[in-house]
C-alpha positions as CSV (number, residue, x, y, z in Angstrom):
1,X,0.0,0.0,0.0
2,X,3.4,2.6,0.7
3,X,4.3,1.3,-2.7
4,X,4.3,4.3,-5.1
5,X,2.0,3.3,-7.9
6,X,-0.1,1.5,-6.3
7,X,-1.3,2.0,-3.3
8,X,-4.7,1.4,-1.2
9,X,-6.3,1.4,-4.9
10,X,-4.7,-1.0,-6.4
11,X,-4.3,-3.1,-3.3
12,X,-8.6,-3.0,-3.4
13,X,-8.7,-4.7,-6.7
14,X,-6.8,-6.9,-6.0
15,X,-8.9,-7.7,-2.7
16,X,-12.5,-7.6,-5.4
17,X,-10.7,-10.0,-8.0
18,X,-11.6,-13.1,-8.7
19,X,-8.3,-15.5,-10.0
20,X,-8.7,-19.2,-11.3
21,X,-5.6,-21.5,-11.4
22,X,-5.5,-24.3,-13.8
23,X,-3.1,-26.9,-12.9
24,X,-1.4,-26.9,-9.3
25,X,1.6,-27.9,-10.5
26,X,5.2,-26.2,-11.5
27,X,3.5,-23.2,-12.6
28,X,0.5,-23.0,-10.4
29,X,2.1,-23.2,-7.3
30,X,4.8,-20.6,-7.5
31,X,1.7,-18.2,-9.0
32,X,-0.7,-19.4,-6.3
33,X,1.5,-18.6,-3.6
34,X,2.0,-15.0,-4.7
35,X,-1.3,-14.4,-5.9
36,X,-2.3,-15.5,-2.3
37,X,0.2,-13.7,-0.6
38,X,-0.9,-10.4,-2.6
39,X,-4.6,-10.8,-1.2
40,X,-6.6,-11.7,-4.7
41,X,-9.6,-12.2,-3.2
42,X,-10.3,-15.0,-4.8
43,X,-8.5,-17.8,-5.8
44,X,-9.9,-20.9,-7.9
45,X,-7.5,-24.1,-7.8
46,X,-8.1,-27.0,-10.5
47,X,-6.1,-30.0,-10.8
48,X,-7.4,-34.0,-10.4
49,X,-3.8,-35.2,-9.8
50,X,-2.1,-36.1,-6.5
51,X,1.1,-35.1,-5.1
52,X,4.0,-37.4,-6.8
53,X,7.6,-37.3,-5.1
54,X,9.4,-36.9,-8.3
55,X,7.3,-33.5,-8.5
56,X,8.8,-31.6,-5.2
57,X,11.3,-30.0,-7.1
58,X,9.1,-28.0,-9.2
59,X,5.7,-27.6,-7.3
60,X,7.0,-26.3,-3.5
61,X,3.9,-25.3,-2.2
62,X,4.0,-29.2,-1.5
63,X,6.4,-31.5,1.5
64,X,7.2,-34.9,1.2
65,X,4.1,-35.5,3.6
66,X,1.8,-34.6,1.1
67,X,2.9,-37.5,-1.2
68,X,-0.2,-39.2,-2.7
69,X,-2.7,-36.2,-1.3
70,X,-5.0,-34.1,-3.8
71,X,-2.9,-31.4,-5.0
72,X,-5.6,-29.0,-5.0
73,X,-6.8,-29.6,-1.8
74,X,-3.0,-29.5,-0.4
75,X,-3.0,-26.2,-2.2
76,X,-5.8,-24.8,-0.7
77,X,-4.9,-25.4,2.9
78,X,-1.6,-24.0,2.7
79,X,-2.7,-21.1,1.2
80,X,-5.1,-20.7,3.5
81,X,-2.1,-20.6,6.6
82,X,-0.5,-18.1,4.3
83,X,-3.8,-15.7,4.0
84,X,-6.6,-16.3,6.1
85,X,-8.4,-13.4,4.6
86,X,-9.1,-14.6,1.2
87,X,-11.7,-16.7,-0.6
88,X,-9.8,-20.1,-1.9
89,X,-12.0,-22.8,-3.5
90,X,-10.2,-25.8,-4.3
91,X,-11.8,-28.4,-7.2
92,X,-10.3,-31.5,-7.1
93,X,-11.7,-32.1,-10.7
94,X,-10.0,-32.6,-14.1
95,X,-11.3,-29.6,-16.3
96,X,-12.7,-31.0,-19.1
97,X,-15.2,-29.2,-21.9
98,X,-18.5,-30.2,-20.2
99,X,-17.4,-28.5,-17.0
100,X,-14.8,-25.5,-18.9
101,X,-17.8,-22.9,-19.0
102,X,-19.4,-23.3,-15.7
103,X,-16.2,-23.0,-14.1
104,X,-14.5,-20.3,-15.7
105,X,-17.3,-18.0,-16.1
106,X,-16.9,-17.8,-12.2
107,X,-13.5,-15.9,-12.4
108,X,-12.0,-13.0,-14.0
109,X,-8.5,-13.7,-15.2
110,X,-7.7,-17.7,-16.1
111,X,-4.1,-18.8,-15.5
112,X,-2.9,-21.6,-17.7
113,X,-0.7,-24.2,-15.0
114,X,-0.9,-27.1,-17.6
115,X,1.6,-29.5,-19.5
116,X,-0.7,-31.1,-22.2
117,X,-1.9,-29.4,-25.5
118,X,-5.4,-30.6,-25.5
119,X,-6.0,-28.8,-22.3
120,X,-4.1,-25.3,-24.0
121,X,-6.3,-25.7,-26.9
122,X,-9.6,-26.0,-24.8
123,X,-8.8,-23.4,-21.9
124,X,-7.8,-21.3,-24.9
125,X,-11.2,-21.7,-27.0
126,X,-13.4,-21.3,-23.6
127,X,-11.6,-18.4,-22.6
128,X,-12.3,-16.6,-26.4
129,X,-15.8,-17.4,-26.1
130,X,-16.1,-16.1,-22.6
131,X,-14.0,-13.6,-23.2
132,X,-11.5,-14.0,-20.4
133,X,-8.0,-12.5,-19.8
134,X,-5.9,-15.4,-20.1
135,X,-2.4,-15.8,-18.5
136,X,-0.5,-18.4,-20.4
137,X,2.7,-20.0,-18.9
138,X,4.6,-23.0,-20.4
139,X,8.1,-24.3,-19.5
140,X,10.7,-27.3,-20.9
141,X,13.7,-28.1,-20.0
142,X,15.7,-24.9,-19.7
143,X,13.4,-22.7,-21.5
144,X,10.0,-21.1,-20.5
145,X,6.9,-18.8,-22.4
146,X,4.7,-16.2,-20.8
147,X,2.1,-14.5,-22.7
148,X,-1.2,-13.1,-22.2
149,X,-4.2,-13.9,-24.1
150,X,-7.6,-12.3,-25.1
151,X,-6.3,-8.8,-23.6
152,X,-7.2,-5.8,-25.3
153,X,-9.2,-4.1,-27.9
154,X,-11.9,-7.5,-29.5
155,X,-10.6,-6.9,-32.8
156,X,-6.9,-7.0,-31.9
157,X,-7.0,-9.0,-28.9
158,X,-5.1,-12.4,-30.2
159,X,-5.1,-15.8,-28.5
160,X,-3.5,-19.5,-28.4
161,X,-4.4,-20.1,-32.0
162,X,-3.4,-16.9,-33.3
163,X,0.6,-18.6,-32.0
164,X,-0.1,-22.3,-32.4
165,X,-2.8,-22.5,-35.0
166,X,-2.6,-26.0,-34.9
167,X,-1.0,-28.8,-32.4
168,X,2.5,-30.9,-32.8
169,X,2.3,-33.9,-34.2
170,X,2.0,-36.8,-31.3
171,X,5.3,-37.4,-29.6
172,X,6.9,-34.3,-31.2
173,X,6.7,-32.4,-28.2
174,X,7.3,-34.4,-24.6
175,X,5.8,-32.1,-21.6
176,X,7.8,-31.5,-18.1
177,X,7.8,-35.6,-16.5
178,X,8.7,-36.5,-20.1
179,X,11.8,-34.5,-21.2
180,X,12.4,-32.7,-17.5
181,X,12.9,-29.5,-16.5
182,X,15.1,-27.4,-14.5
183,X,13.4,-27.1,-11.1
184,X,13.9,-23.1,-11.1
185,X,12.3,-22.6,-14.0
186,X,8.4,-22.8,-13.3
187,X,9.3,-21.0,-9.9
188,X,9.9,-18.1,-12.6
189,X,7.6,-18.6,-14.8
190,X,5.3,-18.9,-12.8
191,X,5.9,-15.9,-10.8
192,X,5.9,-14.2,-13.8
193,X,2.0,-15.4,-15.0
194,X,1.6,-14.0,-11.1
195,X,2.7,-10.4,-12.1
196,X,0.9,-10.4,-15.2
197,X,-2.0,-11.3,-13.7
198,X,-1.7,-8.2,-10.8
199,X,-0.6,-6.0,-14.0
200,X,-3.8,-6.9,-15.5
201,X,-6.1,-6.6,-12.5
202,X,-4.8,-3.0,-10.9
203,X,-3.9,-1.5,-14.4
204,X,-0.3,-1.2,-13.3
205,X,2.9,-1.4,-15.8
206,X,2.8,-2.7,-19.5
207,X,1.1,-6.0,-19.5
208,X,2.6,-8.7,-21.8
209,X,-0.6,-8.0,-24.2
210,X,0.1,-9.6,-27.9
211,X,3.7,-10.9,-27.2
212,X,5.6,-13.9,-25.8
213,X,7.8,-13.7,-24.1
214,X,10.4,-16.5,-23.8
215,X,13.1,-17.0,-21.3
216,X,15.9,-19.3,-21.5
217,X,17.8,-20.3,-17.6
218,X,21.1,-21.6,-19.0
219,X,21.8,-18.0,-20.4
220,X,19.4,-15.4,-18.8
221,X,18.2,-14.5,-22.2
222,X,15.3,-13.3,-22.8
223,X,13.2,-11.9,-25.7
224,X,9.8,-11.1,-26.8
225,X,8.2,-11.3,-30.4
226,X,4.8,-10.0,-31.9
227,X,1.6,-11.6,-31.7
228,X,-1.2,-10.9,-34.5
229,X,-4.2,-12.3,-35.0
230,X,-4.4,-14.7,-37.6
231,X,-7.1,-15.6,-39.8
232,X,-6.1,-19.5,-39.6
233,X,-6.7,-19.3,-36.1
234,X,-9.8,-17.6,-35.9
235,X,-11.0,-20.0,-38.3
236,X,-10.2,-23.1,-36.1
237,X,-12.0,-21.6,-33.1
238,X,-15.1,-22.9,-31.8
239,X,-18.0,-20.1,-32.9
240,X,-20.5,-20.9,-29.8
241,X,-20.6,-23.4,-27.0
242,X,-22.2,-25.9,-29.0
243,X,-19.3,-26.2,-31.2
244,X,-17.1,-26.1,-28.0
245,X,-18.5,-28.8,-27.0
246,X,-18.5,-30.9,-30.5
247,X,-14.3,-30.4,-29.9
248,X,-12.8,-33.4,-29.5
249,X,-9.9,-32.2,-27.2
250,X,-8.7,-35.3,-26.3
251,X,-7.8,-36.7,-29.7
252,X,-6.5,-32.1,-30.7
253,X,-2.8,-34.1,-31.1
254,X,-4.3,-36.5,-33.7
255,X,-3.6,-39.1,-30.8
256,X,-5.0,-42.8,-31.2
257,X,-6.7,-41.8,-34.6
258,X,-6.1,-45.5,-35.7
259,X,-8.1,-47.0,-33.1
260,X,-4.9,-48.0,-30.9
261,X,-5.6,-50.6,-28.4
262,X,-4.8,-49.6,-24.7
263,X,-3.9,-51.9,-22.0
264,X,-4.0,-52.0,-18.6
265,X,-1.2,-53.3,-16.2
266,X,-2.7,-56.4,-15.6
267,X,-3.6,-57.0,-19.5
268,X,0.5,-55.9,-19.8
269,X,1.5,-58.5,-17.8
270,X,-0.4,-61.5,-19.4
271,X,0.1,-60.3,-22.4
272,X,3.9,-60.1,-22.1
273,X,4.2,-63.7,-20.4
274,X,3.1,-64.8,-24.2
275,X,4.6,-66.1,-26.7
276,X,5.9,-64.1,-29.3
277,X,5.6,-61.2,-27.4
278,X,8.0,-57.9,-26.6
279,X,7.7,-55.2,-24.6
280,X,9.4,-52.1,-25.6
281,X,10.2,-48.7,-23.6
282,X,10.1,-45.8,-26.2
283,X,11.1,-43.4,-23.8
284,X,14.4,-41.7,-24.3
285,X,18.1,-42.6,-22.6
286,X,18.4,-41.8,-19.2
287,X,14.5,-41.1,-18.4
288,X,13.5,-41.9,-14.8
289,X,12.3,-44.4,-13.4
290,X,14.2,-47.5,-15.1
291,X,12.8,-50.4,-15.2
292,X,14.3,-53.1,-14.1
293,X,11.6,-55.2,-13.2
294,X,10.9,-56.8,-16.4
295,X,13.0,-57.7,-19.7
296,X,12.1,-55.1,-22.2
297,X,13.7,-53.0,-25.4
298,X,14.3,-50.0,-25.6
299,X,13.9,-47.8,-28.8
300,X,13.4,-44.1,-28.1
301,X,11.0,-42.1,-30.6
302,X,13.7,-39.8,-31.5
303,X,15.0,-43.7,-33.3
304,X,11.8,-45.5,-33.8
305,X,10.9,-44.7,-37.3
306,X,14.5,-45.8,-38.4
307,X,14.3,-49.0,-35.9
308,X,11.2,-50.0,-36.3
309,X,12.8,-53.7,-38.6
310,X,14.1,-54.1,-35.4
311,X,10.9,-55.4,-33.8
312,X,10.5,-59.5,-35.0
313,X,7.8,-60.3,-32.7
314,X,4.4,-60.5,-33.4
315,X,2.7,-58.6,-30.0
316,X,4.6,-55.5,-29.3
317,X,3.5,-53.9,-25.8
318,X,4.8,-50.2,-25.7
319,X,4.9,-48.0,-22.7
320,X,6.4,-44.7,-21.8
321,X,5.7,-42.0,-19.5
322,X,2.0,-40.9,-19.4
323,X,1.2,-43.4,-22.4
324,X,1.3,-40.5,-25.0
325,X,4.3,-41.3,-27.3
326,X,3.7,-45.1,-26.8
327,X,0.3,-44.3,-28.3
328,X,2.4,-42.2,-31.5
329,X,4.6,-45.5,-31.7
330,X,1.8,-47.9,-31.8
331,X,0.3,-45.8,-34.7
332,X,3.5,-46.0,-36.4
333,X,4.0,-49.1,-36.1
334,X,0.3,-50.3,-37.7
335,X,0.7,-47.7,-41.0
336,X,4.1,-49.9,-41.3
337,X,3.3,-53.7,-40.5
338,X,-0.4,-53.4,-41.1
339,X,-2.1,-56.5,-39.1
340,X,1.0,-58.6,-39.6
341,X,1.4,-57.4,-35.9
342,X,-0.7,-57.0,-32.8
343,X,0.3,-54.0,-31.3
344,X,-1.0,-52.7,-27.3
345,X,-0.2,-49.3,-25.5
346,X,0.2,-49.2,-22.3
347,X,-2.9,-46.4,-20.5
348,X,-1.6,-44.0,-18.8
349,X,2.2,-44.9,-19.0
350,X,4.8,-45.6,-15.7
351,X,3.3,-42.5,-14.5
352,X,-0.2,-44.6,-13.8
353,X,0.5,-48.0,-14.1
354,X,4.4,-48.2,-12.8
355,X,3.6,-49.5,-9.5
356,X,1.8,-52.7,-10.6
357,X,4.3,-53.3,-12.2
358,X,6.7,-53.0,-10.1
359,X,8.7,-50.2,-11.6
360,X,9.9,-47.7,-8.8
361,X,10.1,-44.1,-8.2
362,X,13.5,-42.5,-8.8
């Protein structure tokens, strides 16, 4: 409030606004926290996933005693010990389009916390039709993206699409459990979608308003580029909530087009006790957890096209992380072998399925 600037003012709207969080992980904790510890008035916390060990370094809002707890119900209550003044509603839901409307039309500004594409896309598309600020946040490895969306002027406002008209190919782009990610880095970025977000709500400063910024930690570079709206993005947007709701976000990375079958653990392990059967890792070198619980190949995606002669057997059981580039693979492998094989993906990946299988935590 002594802040020149500011003040009792700004320090009010903050106190009337209303702030929804989607994701408490990496990126939504380190904005939570500040967004809390500013006094937003309101705080909205959305994640379906549970605290994982492997996670701490990124999300700190969490202790090893929350391991396996609801993340946004973990959230919630330390936030609340940090400011006892403010409204925080924790949902322990996975947003999804059927419930995207109802709960965003609650809040003012929407901060992006999450990893996956179809869930950019989709908080992207419900924010344009709403018409709310968006605060967009994305990190990999050493290098991390702010930008704000749907801020401004209608007919120069510009959003997701207007930068990524259209998603990566499956497997192109691995998120933060899949390729890692310098713990630091969402602690920035994410304070970062934390000061945009007070920009936006007290008027303050030069919000990041049709640019992205990027910011790379190995070099403390940073730099900013133009964003205009683009006619193939405003084409691919839904027009009403009827067509929002016709989106098929799930499949937005041409995922599983082929009709892939997915397994479960227990289908995995019968399956691999066959005959003629091989499982195969398609994760790259060096990702966590190994697994040593079970003989397996390994033939990364970055090799699997040029490897793919490699594979003899006639069942081929793939798995990696979160299921996602096994699902990639299995397509591949079926546009090249046809129904000469029978080819599974593993649901979910390690990240689901690891510990019926035996496959520890790093």
């Amino acid at each position: 409030m002594i802040l020149q600037g500011f003040g009792a003012a700004a320090q009010q709207q903050l106190a009337a606004a209303k702030v929804v969080v989607i994701g408490a992980g990496g990126l939504g904790c380190p904005a939570l926290q500040y967004l809390a510890a500013a006094g937003v008035g309101t705080i909205g916390i959305v994640d379906d996933d549970v605290v994982s060990l492997s996670n701490l370094h990124r999300q700190v809002l969490y202790v090893t005693a929350d391991v396996g707890l609801p993340k946004a119900e973990r959230a919630a209550s330390r936030l609340k010990a940090l400011n006892s003044d403010i409204v925080i509603i924790p949902y322990q839901v996975r947003l999804q389009k059927e419930n995207a409307f109802e709960l965003i039309c609650k809040y003012d500004f929407v901060i992006d916390g999450t990893d996956n594409f179809s869930s950019r896309y989709m908080i992207n598309d419900a924010c344009v039709l709403l018409r709310k600020p968006l605060v967009y946040g994305a990190v990999s490895q050493y290098e991390g993206q702010v930008a704000l969306f749907n801020v401004g002027d209608e007919n120069r406002a510009t959003n997701y699409r207007d930068l990524f008209p259209n998603p990566p190919d499956a497997g192109d782009v691995p998120n933060c459990a899949e390729a890692g990610v310098l713990g630091v880095l969402p602690g920035i970025i994410g304070t970062m979608q934390a000061a945009e977000t007070i920009k936006l709500i007290t008027g303050i400063g030069t919000p990041l308003a049709n640019k992205l910024l990027t910011y790379n930690v190995l070099h403390n570079t940073v730099y900013e580029v133009t964003i205009r709206p683009s006619t193939t993005g405003a084409a691919l947007l839904p027009k009403s909530e009827t067509d929002f709701l016709k989106t098929d976000y799930n499949n937005v990375a041409c995922i599983n087009e082929k009709d892939v079958i997915e397994i479960d653990a227990n289908q995995f392990h019968a399956l691999r006790n066959g005959s003629g059967a091989v499982a195969i890792d398609v994760r790259e070198w060096g990702e966590q957890p190994l697994v040593t619980t079970f003989h397996h190949k390994q033939i990364p995606m970055s090799a699997f096209n040029e490897r793919m002669e490699e594979i003899r057997e006639e069942t081929v059981l793939l798995f990696c992380q979160h299921g996602i580039r096994s699902l990639y693979a299995a397509e591949l492998l079926q546009d090249h072998f046809g129904a000469a094989k029978n080819v599974y993906s593993l649901k979910g990946g390690l990240a689901k399925c690891g510990a019926e299988l035996g496959v520890g935590k790093m």
